[in-house]
C-alpha positions in Angstrom: 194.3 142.2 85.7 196.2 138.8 86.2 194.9 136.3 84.0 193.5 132.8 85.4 195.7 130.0 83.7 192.8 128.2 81.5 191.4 125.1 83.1 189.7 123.2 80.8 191.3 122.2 77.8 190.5 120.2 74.4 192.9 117.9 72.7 192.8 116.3 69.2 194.5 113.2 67.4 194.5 112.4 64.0 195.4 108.4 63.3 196.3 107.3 60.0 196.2 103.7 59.9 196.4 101.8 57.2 192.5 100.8 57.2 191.1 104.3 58.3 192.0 107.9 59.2 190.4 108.8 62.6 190.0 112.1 64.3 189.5 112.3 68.5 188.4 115.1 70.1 188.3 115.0 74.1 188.6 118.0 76.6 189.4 117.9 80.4 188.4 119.9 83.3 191.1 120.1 85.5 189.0 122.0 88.4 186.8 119.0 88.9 187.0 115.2 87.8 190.8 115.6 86.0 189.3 112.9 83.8 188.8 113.0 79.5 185.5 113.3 77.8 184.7 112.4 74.7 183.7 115.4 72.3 183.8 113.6 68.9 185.2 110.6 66.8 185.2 110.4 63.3 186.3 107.3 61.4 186.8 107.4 58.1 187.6 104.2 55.8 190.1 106.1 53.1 191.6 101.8 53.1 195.1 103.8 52.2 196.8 100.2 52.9 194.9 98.9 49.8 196.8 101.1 47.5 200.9 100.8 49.4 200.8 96.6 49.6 200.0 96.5 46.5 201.8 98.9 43.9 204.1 100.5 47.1 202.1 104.2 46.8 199.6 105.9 47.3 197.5 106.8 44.2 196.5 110.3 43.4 192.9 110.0 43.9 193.3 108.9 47.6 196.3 111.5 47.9 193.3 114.0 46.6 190.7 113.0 49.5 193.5 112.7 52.2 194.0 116.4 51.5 189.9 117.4 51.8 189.5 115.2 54.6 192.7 117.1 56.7 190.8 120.5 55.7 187.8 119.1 56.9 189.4 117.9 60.5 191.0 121.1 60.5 187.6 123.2 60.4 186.4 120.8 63.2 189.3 121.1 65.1 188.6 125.1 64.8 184.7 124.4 66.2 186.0 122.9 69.1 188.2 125.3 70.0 190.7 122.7 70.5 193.8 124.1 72.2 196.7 121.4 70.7 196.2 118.4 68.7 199.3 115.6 67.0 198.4 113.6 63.9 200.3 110.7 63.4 200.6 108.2 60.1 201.5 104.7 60.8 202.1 101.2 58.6 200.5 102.0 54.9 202.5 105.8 55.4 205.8 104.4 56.2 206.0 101.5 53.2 204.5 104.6 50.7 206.8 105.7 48.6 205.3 108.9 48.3 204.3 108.8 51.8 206.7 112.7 52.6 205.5 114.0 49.6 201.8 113.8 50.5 202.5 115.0 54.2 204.4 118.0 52.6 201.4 118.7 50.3 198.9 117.9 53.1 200.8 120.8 55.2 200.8 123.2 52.3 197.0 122.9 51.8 195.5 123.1 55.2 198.4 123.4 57.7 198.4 119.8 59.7 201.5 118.6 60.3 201.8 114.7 60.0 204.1 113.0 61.5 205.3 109.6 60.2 205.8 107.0 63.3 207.4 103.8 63.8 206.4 100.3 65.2 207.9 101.3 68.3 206.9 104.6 69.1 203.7 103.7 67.7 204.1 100.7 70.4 205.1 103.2 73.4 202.1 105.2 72.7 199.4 102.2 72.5 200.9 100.9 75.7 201.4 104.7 77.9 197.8 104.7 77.3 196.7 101.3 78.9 199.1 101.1 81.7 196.5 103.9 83.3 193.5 102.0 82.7 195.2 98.7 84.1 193.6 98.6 87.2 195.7 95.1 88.2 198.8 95.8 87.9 200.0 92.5 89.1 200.3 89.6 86.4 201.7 89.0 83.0 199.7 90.7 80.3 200.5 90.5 76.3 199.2 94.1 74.7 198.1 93.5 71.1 197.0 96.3 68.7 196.3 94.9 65.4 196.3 97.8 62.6 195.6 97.2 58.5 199.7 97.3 58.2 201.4 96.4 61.6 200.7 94.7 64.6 201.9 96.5 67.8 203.0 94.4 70.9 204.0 95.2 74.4 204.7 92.4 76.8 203.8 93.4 80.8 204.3 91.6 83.4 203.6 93.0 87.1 203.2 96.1 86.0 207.1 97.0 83.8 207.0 97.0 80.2 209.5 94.2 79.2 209.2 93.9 75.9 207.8 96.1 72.7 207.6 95.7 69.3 206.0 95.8 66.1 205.3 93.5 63.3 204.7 94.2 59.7 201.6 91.7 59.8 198.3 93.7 59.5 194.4 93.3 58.0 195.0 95.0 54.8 198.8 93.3 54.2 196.9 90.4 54.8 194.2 90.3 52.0 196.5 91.5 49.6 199.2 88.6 50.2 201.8 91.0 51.7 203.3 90.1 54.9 206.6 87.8 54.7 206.8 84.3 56.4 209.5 85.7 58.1 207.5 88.2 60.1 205.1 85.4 61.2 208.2 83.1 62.5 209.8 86.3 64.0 206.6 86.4 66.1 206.3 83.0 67.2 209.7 82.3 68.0 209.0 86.1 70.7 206.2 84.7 72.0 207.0 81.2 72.7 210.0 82.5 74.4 208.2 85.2 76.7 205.1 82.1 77.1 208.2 79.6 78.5 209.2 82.5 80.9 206.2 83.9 81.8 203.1 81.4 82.7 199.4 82.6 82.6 199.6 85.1 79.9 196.5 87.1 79.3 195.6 89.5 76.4 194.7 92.7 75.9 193.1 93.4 72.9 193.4 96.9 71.4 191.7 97.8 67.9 188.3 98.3 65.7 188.4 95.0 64.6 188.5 93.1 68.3 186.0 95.8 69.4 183.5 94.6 67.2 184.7 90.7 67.5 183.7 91.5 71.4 180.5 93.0 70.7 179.6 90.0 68.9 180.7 87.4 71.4 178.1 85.8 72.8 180.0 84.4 75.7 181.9 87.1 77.6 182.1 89.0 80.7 180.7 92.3 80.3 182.1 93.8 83.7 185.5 92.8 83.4 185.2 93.4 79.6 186.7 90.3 78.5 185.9 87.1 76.4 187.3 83.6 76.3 190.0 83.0 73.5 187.6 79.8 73.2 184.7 82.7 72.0 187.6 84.0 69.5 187.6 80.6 67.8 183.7 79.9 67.1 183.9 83.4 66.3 186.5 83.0 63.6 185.5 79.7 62.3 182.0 81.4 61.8 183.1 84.3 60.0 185.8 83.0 58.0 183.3 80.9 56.2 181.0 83.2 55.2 181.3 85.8 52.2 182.0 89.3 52.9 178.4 90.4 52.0 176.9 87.6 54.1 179.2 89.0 57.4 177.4 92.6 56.6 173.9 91.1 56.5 174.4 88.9 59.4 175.8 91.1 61.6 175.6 94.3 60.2 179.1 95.1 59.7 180.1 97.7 57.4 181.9 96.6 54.1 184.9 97.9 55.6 184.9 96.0 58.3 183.3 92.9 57.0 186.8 91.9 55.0 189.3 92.7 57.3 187.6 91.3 60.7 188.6 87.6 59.7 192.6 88.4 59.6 192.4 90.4 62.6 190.7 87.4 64.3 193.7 85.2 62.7 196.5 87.1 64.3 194.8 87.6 67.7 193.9 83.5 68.2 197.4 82.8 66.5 199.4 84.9 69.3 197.1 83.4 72.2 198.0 80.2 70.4 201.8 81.0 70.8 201.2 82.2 74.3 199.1 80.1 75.1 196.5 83.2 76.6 193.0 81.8 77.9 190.9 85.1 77.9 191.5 88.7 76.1 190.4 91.7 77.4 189.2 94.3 75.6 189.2 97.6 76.9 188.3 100.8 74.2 190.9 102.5 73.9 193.9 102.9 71.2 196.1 105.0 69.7 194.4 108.2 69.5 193.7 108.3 73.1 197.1 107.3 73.6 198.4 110.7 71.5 195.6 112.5 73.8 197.3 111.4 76.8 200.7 111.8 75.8 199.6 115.9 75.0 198.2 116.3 78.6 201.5 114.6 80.0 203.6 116.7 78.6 201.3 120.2 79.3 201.4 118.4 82.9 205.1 118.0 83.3 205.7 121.8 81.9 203.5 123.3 83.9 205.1 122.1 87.2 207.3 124.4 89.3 210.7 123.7 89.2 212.6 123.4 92.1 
């Protein structure tokens, strides 16, 4: 008996940002919408950036609980039957001096392969992602993902990527006093020359932090998904002033969330500063639905017939 070619199929990505280690499980059904849905998302806070800006490795005791959290993604990865899956490390992984060694071990022990990304492919997949959900492709938009140890940027305009690059200025470098001036002028000097080029710049906003910054906007559009950068700055001159424990009272954020909110909202009101961006948009989606996509693509382009 021939055998039907299988027409629903279930991808996984593992982030490791320098924050948290995320796990995304979607599945497709090619036979009727062709469109993702979401089968799980786990988010957990291992804060692996704390550790790399500070002494330049990761200590044992998070090495240990990367390694039972991979098993544990790997046994959930087995319940969803899922059929390929790409776990990538970005920021804290790449500055770690141990950073191969702990892949290696992780591999042994439960037989994930991590790869170890850089700003720009990290960059490529953030934006491959969005440029399906853009649904006006006309205009100049500024992509910003702002991570715990990088901050990914891809410049649009009229739908062509023009520019792409990332910049070691992230949450976690932040609080722990670890990103060079020269990063910071590096990125003003890009933008101001794309903003004296490009006129009406608007952001997009990829990222836990600007997520929860939108949710608790009070002035924003919630069908457009999008907030004034005007919003950004009550937002940030609220938050910045209270203590971390007050931010998790008040709004209920989650201790890991409740430090590193405040420098996310820095860098994204410093770049619409530089360029000089009105509103930021802030669709949900990011890197691990980026690595989902680019699976599909690929399983896409090989299945088609070659001529």
């Amino acid at each position: 008996m021939k055998k039907t070619k299988k027409k629903i199929l279930t991808y996984a990505a593992i982030d490791i940002g320098s924050n948290a280690v995320r796990l995304l499980i979607k599945q497709i059904d090619e036979k009727s919408v062709n469109k993702f849905s979401k089968l799980c998302m786990l988010r957990v806070p291992l804060r692996l950036g704390f550790d790399v800006f500070a002494s330049g490795k990761i200590s044992e005791e998070k090495a240990k609980k990367m390694i039972r959290l991979m098993k544990a993604y790997r046994l959930l990865m087995k319940i969803y039957e899922v059929d390929d899956y790409r776990a990538c490390a970005t920021s804290a992984m790449r500055d770690a001096a141990n950073g191969k060694d702990i892949i290696a071990k992780i591999e042994k022990s439960t037989g994930i392969r991590i790869e170890i990304i850089d700003g720009q492919e990290e960059a490529r997949i953030i934006y491959n992602n969005h440029i399906e959900y853009m649904e006006d492709r006309c205009g100049n938009y500024m992509y910003v993902d702002v991570g715990g140890g990088s901050t990914e940027i891809n410049f649009i305009s009229n739908g062509k990527l023009l520019f792409s690059h990332s910049y070691d200025i992230g949450t976690v470098r932040m609080l722990n006093q670890a990103v060079e001036p020269a990063q910071w002028d590096e990125l003003r000097s890009a933008m101001e020359a794309l903003a004296s080029k490009y006129k009406e710049v608007s952001i997009i906003g990829s990222g836990g932090n600007i997520n929860k910054l939108y949710r608790l906007a009070q002035e924003k559009d919630k069908e457009k998904l999008s907030m004034p950068v005007s919003e950004l700055e009550r937002l940030y001159s609220q938050l910045k002033n209270m203590s971390v424990q007050d931010r998790m009272d008040l709004f209920e954020l989650k201790a890991d969330r409740a430090d590193v909110i405040v420098p996310a909202a820095e860098i994204f009101r410093a770049i619409a500063s530089f360029v000089n961006a009105s509103t930021i948009y802030v669709p949900v989606i990011g890197l691990a639905d980026g690595i989902i996509d680019g699976l599909y693509a690929r399983d896409r382009h090989a299945a088609r017939p070659k001529a």
